[in-house]
C-alpha positions as a printed Julia matrix, in Angstrom:
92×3 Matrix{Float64}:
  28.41    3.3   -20.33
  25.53    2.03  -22.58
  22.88    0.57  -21.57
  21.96   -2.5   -23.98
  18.41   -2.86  -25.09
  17.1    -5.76  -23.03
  18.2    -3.34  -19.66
  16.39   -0.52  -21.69
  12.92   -2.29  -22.27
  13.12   -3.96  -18.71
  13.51   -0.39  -17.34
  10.39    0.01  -19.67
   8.26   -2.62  -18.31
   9.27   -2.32  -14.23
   8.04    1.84  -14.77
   4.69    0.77  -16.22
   4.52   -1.92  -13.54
   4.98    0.14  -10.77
   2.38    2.87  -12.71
  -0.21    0.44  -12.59
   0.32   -1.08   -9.04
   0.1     2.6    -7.78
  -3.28    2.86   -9.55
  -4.9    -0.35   -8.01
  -2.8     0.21   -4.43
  -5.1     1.03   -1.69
  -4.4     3.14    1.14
  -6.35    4.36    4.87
  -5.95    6.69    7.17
  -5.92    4.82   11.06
  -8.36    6.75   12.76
  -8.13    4.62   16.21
  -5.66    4.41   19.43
  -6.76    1.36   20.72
  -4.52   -0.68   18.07
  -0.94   -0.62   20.29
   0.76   -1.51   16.67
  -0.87    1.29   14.6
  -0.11    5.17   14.87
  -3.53    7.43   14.58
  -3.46    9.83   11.72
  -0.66    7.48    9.97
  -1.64    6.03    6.11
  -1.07    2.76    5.99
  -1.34    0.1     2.93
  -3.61   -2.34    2.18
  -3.23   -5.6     1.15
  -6.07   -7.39   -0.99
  -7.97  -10.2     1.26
 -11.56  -10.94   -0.03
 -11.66  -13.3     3.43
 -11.13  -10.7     4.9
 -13.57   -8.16    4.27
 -16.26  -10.14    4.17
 -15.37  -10.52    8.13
 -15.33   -6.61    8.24
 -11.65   -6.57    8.42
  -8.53   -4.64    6.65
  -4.74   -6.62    6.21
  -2.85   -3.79    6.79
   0.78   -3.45    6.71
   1.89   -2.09   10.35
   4.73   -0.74   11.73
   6.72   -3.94   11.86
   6.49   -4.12    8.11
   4.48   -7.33    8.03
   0.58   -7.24    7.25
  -1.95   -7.94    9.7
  -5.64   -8.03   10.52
  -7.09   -4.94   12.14
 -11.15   -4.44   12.51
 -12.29   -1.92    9.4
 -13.67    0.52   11.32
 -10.42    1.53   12.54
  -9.69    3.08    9.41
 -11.03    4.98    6.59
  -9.79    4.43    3.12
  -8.54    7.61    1.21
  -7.69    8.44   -2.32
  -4.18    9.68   -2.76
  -2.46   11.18   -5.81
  -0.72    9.29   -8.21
   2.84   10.31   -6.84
   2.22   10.12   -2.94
   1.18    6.78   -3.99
   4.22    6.29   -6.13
   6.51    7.45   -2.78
   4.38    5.08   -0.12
   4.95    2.26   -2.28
   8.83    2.64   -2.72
  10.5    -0.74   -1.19
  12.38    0.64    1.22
């Protein structure tokens, strides 16, 4: 079956979409075991909150899939490749 051109250039725009997500998506490294809802040595996403970090803080997305506020210094940010970020940000 054929694909018609609208599917084709929507296939386009959703791979350059997720391209450029990856490149802006941040990612850290928990480095703590005092947070009973994070796993040490587990990455874990960030989500953008200007609030936020001027409080010293991180939204991260935990294990329960939603994203909360955990102190910064629990983590420390890394820079990942551009297809392990790619595979972490895969809706599951």
């Amino acid at each position: 079956m054929k694909r018609t051109a609208s599917a084709r250039g929507s296939s386009r725009l959703n791979a350059s979409w997720t391209r450029r997500r990856s490149q802006r998506a941040q990612f850290v490294i928990c480095i703590t075991d005092s947070a009973p809802d994070l796993e040490p040595r587990k990455v874990y996403k960030v989500v953008p909150d200007e609030s936020a970090a001027k409080s010293n803080y991180l939204r991260i997305v935990d294990e329960s899939g939603e994203d909360y506020l955990y102190p910064a210094n629990y983590f420390v940010k890394v820079d990942l490749p551009k297809g392990a970020k790619r595979a972490l940000l895969v809706e599951r």
